[in-house]
C-alpha positions as protocol buffer text, in pm:
chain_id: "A"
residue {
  index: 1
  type: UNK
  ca { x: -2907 y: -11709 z: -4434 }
}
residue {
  index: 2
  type: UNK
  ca { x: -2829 y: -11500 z: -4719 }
}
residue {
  index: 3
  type: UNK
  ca { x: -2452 y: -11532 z: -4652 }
}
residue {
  index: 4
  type: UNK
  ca { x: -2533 y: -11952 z: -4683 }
}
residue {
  index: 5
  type: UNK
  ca { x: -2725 y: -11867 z: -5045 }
}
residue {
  index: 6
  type: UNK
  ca { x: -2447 y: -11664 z: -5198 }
}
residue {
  index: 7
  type: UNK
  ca { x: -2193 y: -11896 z: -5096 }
}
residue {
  index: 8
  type: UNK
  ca { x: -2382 y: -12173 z: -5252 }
}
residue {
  index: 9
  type: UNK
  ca { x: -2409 y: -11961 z: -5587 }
}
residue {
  index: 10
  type: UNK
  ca { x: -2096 y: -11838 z: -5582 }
}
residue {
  index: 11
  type: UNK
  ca { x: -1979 y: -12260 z: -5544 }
}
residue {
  index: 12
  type: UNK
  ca { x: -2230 y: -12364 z: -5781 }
}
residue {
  index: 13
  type: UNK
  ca { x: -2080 y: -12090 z: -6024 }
}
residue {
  index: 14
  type: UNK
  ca { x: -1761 y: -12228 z: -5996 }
}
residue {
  index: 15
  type: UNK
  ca { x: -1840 y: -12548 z: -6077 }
}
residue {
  index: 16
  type: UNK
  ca { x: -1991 y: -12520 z: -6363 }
}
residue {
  index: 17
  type: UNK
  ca { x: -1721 y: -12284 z: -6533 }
}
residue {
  index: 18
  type: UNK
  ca { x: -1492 y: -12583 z: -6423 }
}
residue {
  index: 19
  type: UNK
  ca { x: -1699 y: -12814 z: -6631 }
}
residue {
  index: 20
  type: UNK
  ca { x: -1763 y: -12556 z: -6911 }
}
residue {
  index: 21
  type: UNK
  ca { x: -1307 y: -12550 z: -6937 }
}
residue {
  index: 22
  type: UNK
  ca { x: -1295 y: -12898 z: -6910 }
}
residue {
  index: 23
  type: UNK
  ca { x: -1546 y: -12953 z: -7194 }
}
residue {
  index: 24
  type: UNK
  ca { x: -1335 y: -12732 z: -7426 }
}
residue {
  index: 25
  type: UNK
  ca { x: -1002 y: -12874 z: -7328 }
}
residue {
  index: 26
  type: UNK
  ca { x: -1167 y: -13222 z: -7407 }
}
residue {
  index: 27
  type: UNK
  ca { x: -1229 y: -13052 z: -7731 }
}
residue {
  index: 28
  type: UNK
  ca { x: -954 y: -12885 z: -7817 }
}
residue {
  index: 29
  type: UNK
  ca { x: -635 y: -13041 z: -7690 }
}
residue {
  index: 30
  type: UNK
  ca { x: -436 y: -13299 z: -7929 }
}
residue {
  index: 31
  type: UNK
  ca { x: -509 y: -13685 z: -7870 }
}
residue {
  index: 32
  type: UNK
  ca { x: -311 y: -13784 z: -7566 }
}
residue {
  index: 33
  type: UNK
  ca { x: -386 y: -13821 z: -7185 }
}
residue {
  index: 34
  type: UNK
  ca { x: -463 y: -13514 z: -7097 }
}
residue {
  index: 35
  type: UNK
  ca { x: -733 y: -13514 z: -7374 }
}
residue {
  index: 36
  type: UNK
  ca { x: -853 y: -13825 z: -7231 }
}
residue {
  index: 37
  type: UNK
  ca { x: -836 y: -13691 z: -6846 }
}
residue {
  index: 38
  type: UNK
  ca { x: -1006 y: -13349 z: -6969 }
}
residue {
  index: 39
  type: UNK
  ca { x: -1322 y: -13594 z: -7164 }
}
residue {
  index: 40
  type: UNK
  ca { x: -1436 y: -13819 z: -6866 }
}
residue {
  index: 41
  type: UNK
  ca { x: -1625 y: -13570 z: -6686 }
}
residue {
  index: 42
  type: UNK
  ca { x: -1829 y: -13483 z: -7029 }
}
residue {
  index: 43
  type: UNK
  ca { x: -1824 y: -13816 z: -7077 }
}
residue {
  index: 44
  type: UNK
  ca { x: -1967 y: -13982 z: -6772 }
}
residue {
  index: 45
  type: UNK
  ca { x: -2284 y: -13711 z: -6792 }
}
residue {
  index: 46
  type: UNK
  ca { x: -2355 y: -13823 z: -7128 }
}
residue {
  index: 47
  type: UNK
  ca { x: -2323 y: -14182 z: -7044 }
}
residue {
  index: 48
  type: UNK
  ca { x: -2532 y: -14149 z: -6728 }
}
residue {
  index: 49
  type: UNK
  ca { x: -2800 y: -13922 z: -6914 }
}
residue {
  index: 50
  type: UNK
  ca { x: -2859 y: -14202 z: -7155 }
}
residue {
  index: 51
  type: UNK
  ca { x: -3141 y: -14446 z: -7097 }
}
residue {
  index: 52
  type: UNK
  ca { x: -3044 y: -14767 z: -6924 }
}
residue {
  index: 53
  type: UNK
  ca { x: -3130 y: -15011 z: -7226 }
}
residue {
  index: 54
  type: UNK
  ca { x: -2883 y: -14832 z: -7434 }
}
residue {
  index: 55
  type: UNK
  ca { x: -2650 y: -14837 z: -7241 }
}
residue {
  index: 56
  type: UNK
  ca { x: -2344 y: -15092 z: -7288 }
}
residue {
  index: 57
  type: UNK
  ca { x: -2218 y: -15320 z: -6953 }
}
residue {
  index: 58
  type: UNK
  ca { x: -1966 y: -15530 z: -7036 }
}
């Protein structure tokens, strides 16, 4: 069981320093695609975390 835990905090560690690059590429990388590719996942957690009448559909 323990093995099962740290595994899961070692994955869950991971993750989240992926996230934590891919915000600061998103900020600091020159207009382009990459800067676009590097923004959706910031972007889709602030877009999901807002309330649903504020959001736009189109």
């Amino acid at each position: 069981m323990r093995e099962w835990l740290l595994a899961l905090a070692i994955g869950a560690l991971v993750l989240f320093a992926s996230w934590a690059v891919l915000l600061v590429l998103a900020r600091r990388l020159p207009p382009g695609l990459l800067k676009d590719l590097a923004a959706l996942p910031p972007d889709g957690v602030s877009t999901a975390r807002r309330p649903p009448a504020r959001r736009a559909f189109r």
